[in-house]
N, C-alpha and C positions, 0 to 999 in steps of 0.2 A: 297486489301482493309482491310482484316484482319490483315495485320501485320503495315497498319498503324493506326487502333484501337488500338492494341497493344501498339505500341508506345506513344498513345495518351493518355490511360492508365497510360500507366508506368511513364512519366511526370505530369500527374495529380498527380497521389501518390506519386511523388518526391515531388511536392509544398505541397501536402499535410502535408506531413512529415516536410518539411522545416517550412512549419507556427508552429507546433507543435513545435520543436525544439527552435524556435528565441521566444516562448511566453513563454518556460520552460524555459529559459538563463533571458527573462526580468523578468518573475514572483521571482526570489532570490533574488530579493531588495525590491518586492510590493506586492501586493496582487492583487486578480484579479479584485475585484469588481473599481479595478485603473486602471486597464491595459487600453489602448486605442488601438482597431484594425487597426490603423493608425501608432500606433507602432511596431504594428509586423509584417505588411506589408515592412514596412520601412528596418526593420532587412532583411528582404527576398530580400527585390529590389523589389516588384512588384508593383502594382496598387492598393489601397484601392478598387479597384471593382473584385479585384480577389479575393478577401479572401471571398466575398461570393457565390463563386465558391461550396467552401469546408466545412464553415459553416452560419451558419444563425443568428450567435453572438457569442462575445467573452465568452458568457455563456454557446454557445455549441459547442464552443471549449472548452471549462474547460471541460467538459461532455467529450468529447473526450481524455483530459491528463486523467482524471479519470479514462476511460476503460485502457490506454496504462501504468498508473502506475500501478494499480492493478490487472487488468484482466489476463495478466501471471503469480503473485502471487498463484493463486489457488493451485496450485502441491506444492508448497512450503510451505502456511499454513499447507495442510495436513500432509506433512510429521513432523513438528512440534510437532506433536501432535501423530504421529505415533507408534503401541502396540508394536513397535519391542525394545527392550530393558528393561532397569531397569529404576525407575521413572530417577535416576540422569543422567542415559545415554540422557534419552526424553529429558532433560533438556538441557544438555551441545551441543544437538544437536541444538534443538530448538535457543538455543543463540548463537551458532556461525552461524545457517543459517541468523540470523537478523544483526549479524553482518555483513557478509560479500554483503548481500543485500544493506545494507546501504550506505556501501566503494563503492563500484559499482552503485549504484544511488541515491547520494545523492539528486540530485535536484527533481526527484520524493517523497522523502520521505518528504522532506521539503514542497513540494505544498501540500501533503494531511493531514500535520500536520497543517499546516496553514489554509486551504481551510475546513479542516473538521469541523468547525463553525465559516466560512467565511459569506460576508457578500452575495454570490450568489446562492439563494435556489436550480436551476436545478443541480449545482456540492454537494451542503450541500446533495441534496439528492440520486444523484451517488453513491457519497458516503458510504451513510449510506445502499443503497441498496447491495452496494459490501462486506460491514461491516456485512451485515445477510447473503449474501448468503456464507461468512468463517464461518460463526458460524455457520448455517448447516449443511456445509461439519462437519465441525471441531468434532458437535455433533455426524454424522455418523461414525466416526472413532472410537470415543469415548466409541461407544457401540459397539463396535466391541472387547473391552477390558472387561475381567473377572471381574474386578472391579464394571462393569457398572450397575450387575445383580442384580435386585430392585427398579432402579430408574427409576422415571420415564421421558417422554420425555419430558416435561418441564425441568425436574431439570437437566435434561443432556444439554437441549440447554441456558442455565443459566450458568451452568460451560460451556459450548464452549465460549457464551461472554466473562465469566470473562477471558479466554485465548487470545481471539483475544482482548481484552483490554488491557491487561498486552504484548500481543504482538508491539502490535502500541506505548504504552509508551516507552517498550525498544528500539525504533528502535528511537523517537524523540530523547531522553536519548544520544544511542551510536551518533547519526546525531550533538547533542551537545557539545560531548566531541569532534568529530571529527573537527569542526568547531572551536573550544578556545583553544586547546590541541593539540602540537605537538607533546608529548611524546603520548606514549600509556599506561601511566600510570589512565587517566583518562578513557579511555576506558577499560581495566580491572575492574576498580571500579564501572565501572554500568553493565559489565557481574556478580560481584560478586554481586553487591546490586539485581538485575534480576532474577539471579539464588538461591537467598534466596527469594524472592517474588513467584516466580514458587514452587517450594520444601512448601511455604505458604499454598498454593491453591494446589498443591497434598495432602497434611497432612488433609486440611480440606476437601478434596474430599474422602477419604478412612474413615471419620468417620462420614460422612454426614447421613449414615443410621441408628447411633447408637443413 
């Protein structure tokens, strides 16, 4: 009996997957608040009565791309932001890990650049929920840096924004040159224009107490 739960299981979370998948392939030409659940059944093969199987609208399926594009992000904001080097090391770290996220998912990055003041409030607010709890972390890290000593938890979790801001920009940024741009000439130019914008907000972060 258990190994055919098992199995019952591991086929649920196959379709599961699979709806996620065929509605991240059609969301790169529309938006969500367009998407039709009848279209992404369609991509799957299955029944418009299975997809509420798995969710309870294509709004909480967006909720759901939400957690699976962001939700592994957390280790990887922090280390962004991470005390281990010189500011231009954090830096250069910082923008090749956005870079190389990007090249590796692009269609994730492009649904939460798009979706992040879309026209579907439960994903707008996914979203924004995942957007404070980087800047948390981001803040925790932050004060974990010699730098930090004076400021207080406000003004630390104000610079974590402004980081996880400047982070999401770079990543639409690199997601656009990679999209119009076959050479990698236009993707060097928004690592360099990035890496002056960071080095920005480091400058103004080390004289914010004076």
């Amino acid at each position: 009996m258990s190994h055919t739960l098992g199995i019952r299981q591991a086929q649920k979370q196959k379709t599961r997957q699979a709806l996620l998948d065929a509605a991240l392939g059609l969301l790169e030409g529309q938006s969500l608040s367009s998407l039709g659940l009848r279209e992404v059944t369609r991509a799957v093969g299955v029944a418009p009565t299975a997809f509420y199987r798995h969710f309870r609208s294509t709004a909480d399926l967006g909720v759901a791309l939400v957690d699976e594009a962001l939700g592994s992000l957390h280790p990887m904001v922090r280390t962004t932001v991470s005390t281990a080097g010189d500011s231009d090391e954090r830096i250069t770290r910082a923008i090749g890990l956005i870079a190389r996220h990007v090249e590796t998912h692009p269609a994730h990055v492009r649904f939460i650049a798009r979706e992040r003041h879309g026209g579907v409030q439960p994903v707008r607010e996914a979203i924004r929920a995942q957007l404070t709890r980087f800047a948390e972390e981001v803040r925790t890290e932050l004060a974990k840096d010699p730098e930090a000593v004076g400021w207080s938890e406000d003004d630390l979790l104000m610079l974590a924004h402004l980081y996880v801001d400047q982070m999401l920009i770079t990543a639409s940024l690199f997601l656009e040159a990679l999209e119009t741009s076959a050479s990698g000439e236009e993707r060097e130019h928004v690592a360099q224009v990035a890496a002056r914008q960071m080095r920005l907000i480091s400058l103004g972060r080390r004289h914010w107490l004076d």
